[in-house]
C-alpha positions in Angstrom: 183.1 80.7 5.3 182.4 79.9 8.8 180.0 82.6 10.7 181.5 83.6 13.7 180.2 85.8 16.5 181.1 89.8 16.5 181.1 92.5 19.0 178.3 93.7 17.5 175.9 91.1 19.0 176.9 92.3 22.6 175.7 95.6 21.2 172.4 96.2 22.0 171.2 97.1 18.5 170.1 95.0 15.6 172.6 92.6 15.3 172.1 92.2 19.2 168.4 91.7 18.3 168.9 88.8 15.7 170.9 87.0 17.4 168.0 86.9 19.9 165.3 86.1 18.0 166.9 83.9 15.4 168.6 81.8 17.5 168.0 82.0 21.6 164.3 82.4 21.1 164.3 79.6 18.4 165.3 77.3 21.0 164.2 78.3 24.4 161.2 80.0 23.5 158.2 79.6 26.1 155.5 82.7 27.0 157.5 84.2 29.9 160.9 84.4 27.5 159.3 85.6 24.7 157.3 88.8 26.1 161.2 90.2 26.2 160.6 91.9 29.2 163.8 93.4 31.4 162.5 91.1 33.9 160.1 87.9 34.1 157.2 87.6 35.9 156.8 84.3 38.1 154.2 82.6 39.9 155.5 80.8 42.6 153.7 79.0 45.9 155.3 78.2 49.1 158.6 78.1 50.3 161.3 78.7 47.1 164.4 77.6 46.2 167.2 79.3 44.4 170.4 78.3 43.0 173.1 80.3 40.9 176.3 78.6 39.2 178.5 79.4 36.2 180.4 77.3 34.1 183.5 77.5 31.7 184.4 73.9 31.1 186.5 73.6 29.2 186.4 71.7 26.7 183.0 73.0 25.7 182.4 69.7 24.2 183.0 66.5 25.7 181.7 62.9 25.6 178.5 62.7 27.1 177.4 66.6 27.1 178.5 70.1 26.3 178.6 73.4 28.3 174.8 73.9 27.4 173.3 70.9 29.3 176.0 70.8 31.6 174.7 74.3 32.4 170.8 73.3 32.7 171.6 70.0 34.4 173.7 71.2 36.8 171.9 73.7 37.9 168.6 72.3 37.6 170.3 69.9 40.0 171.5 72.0 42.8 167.9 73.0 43.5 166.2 69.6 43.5 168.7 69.0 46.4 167.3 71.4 48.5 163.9 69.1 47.9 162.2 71.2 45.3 160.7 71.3 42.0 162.7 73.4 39.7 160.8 75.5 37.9 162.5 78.4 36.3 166.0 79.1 34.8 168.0 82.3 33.9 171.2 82.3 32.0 173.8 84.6 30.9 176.2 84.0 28.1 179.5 85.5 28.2 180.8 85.2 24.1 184.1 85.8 22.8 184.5 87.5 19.4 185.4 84.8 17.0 183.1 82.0 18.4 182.0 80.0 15.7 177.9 80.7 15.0 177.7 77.1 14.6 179.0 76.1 18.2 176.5 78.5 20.2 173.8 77.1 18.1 174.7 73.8 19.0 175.4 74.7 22.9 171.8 76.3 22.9 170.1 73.8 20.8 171.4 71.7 23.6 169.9 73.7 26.7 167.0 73.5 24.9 166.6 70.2 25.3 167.8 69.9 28.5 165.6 71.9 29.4 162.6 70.4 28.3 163.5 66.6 29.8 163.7 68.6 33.0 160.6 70.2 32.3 162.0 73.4 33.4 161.6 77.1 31.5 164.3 79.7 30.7 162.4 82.6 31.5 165.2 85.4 31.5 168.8 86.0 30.1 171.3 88.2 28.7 174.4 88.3 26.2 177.5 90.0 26.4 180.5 89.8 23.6 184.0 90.9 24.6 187.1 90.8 22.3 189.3 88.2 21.2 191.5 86.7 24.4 189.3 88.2 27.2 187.3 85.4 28.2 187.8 81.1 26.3 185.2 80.6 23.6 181.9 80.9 26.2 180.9 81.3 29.9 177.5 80.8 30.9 176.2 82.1 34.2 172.5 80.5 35.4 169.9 81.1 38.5 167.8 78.4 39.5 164.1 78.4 41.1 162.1 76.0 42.6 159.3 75.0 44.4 159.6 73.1 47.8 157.3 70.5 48.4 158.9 68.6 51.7 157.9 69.3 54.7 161.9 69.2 56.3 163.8 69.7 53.2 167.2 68.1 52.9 170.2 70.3 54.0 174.2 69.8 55.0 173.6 70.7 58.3 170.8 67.7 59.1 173.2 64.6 59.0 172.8 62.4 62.3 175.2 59.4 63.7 174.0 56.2 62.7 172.8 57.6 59.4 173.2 55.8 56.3 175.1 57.3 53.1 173.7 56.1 49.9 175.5 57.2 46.0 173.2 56.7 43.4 175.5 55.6 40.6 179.5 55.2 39.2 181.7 57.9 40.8 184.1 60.2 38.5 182.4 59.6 35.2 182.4 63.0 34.0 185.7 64.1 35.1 187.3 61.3 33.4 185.2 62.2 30.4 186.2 65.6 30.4 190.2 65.3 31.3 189.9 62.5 28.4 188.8 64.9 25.8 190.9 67.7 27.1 194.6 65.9 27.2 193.4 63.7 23.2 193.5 60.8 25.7 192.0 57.3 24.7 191.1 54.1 26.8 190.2 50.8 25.7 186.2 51.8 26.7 185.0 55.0 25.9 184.4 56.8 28.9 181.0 59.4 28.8 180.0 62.1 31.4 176.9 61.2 33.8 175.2 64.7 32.5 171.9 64.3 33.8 169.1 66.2 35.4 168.2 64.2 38.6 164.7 66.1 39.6 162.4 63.6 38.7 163.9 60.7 40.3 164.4 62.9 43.7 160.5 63.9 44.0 160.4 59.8 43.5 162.7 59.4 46.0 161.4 61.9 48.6 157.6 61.4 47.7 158.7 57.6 48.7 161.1 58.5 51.8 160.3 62.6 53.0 162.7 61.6 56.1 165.8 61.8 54.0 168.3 64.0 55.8 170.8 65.0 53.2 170.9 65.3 49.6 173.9 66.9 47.6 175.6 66.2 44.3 178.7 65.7 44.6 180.7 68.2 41.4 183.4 69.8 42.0 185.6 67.5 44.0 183.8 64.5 44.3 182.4 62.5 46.6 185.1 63.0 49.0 185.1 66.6 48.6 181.1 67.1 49.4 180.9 64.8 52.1 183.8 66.3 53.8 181.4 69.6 53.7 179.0 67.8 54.9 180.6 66.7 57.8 181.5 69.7 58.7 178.1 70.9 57.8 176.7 68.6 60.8 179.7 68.2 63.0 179.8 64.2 62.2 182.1 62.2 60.7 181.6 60.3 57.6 182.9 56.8 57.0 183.4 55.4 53.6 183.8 51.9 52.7 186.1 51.6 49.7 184.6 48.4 48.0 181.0 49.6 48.2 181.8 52.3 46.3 180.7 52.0 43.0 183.1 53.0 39.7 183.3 51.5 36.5 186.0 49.3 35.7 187.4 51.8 33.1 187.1 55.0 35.0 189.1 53.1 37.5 191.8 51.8 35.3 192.0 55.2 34.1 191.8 56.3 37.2 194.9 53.9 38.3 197.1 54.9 35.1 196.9 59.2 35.5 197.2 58.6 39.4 194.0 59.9 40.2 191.8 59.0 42.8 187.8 58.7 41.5 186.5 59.6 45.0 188.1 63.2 43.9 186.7 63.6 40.6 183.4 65.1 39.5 180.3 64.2 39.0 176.8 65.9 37.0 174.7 62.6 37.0 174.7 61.6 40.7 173.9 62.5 44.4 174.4 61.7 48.1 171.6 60.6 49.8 172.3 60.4 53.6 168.8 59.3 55.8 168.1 57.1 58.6 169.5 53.4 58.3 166.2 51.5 58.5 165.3 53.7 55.7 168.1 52.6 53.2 167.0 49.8 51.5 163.4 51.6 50.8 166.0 54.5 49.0 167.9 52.2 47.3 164.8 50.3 45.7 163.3 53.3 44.4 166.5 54.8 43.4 167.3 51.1 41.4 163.9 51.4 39.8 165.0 54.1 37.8 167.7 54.1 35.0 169.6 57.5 36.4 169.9 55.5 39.9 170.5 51.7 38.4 173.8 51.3 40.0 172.9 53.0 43.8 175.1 51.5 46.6 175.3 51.9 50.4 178.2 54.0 50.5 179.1 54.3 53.9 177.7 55.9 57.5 177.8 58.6 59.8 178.9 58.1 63.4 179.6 60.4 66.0 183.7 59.7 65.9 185.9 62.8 65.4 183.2 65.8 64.0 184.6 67.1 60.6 186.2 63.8 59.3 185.9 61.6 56.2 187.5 58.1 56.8 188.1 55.7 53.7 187.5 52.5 55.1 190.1 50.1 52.8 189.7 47.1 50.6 192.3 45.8 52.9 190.7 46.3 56.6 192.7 49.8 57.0 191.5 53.1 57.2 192.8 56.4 55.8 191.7 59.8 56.4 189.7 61.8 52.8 190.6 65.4 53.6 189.2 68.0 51.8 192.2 68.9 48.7 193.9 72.7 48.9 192.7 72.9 45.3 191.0 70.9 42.1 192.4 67.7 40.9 191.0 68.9 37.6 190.3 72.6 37.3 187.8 73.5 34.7 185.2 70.6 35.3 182.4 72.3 35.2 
């Protein structure tokens, strides 16, 4: 008989304390976690870096990742961006009664690991149960910290016109991934999300090239999406060359088929990189040397044009305005 969670686990007593020790601890153990303190005590230098994000993908297990990693990389992400070291994690679990003991173990085995390749520690958390049909299987709420360790870190606000806009890999792998496994869809080539942690190759990167302006992952949305909010960020506008922009042959056929557009869906393995154009190819080398940025491309540039815009520069010689969408092409992503 499968073992499935209980309200008592949210309660604060025994059960509460088992499923602690027996399984949270078992995977993310380090010695801040396990003193169990209300609260964990950092040390930190210099400016710092925090992050929060929740996730309720759905569904909690896809090709290429799960809700667990998706929850470390993601966040783990968000504050490299700002050009820091992350550090620390907390997370928060929201469980439904009835969630099979076998699929949190798995979902936290999997932070666990994450975890570690990012070399990051989960040094605080907390659990709470609710009944059947008040929350979908598992939420998971995190706070990232990190340490900065550039001079002028990266921010939305510091893109300037003649600028060069770099992606570091495929565009819309993960939403394709996750819509694929969602709908029981099948393509011809399996299609995997890009869930990665991209810290270590972004202290490469800016330990290489500190003068990058911008960095930003581009989730929820897409590429199109972030840079439109980056544009707006910096009062610039951003333009996009269509064939430079790099997407694999099946996410684009698959792409093509649901009458999506890939520039729109998200990603968890990539990022922006916008810096000065005589600086480009130096990002792009060290970006290439490295397995998570094989496939980096010049994307596009920043000019001065109309402040707020993102122009899609076509295949054909045309051009085409990538406005920000009213809402998600996929909800749930992430």
């Amino acid at each position: 008989m499968t073992e499935r969670i209980l309200l008592d686990y949210g309660s604060g007593g025994r059960a509460s304390h088992r499923l602690v020790s027996e399984l949270f601890l078992r995977h993310l153990d380090n010695e801040i976690l396990g003193q169990l303190d209300d609260a964990a005590l950092l040390q930190v230098s210099g400016p710092v870096a925090v992050s929060t994000d929740s996730f309720t993908v759905d569904p909690i297990f896809f090709p290429g990742g799960d809700i667990g990693a998706l929850a470390v990389h993601g966040t783990v992400n968000d504050v490299a961006m700002l050009g820091a070291r992350p550090r620390y994690l907390t997370c928060a679990f929201i469980l439904e009664e009835g969630l099979p003991m076998e699929d949190l173990e798995r979902i936290v085995g999997s932070m666990g690991r994450a975890a570690r390749e990012a070399g990051v520690q989960v040094v605080a958390g907390d659990t709470k149960v609710v009944p059947r049909g008040m929350a979908d299987r598992i939420f998971i709420n995190t706070t990232g910290i990190g340490e900065v360790f550039v001079p002028a870190p990266p921010s939305g606000h510091r893109a300037r016109p003649g600028d060069a806009i770099l992606l570091s890999g495929f565009a819309g792998d993960h939403g394709l991934a996750v819509l694929s496994r969602r709908e029981g869809l099948t393509f011809d080539v399996p299609v995997a999300s890009d869930c990665a942690s991209l810290n270590h190759l972004i202290v490469r990167l800016l330990e290489a090239v500190p003068e990058v302006h911008v960095l930003r992952d581009p989730t929820r949305g897409g590429v199109a999406t972030t840079l439109n909010e980056i544009a707006v960020q910096s009062g610039v506008e951003c333009r996009i060359f269509e064939d430079a922009v790099p997407v694999r042959p099946e996410v684009r056929s698959g792409c093509s088929f649901l009458g999506l557009d890939p520039l729109y869906l998200a990603n968890e393995g990539k990022f922006l990189c916008i810096l000065p154009e005589e600086l480009a190819d130096q990002a792009l080398q060290v970006l290439r040397s490295d397995p998570l940025g094989g496939h980096a491309a010049r994307i596009g540039e920043v000019r001065s044009g109309r402040p707020g815009r993102v122009v899609l520069q076509t295949a054909l010689g045309g051009s085409r305005l990538m406005d920000m969408l009213e809402g998600e092409q996929l909800p749930r992503i992430c």
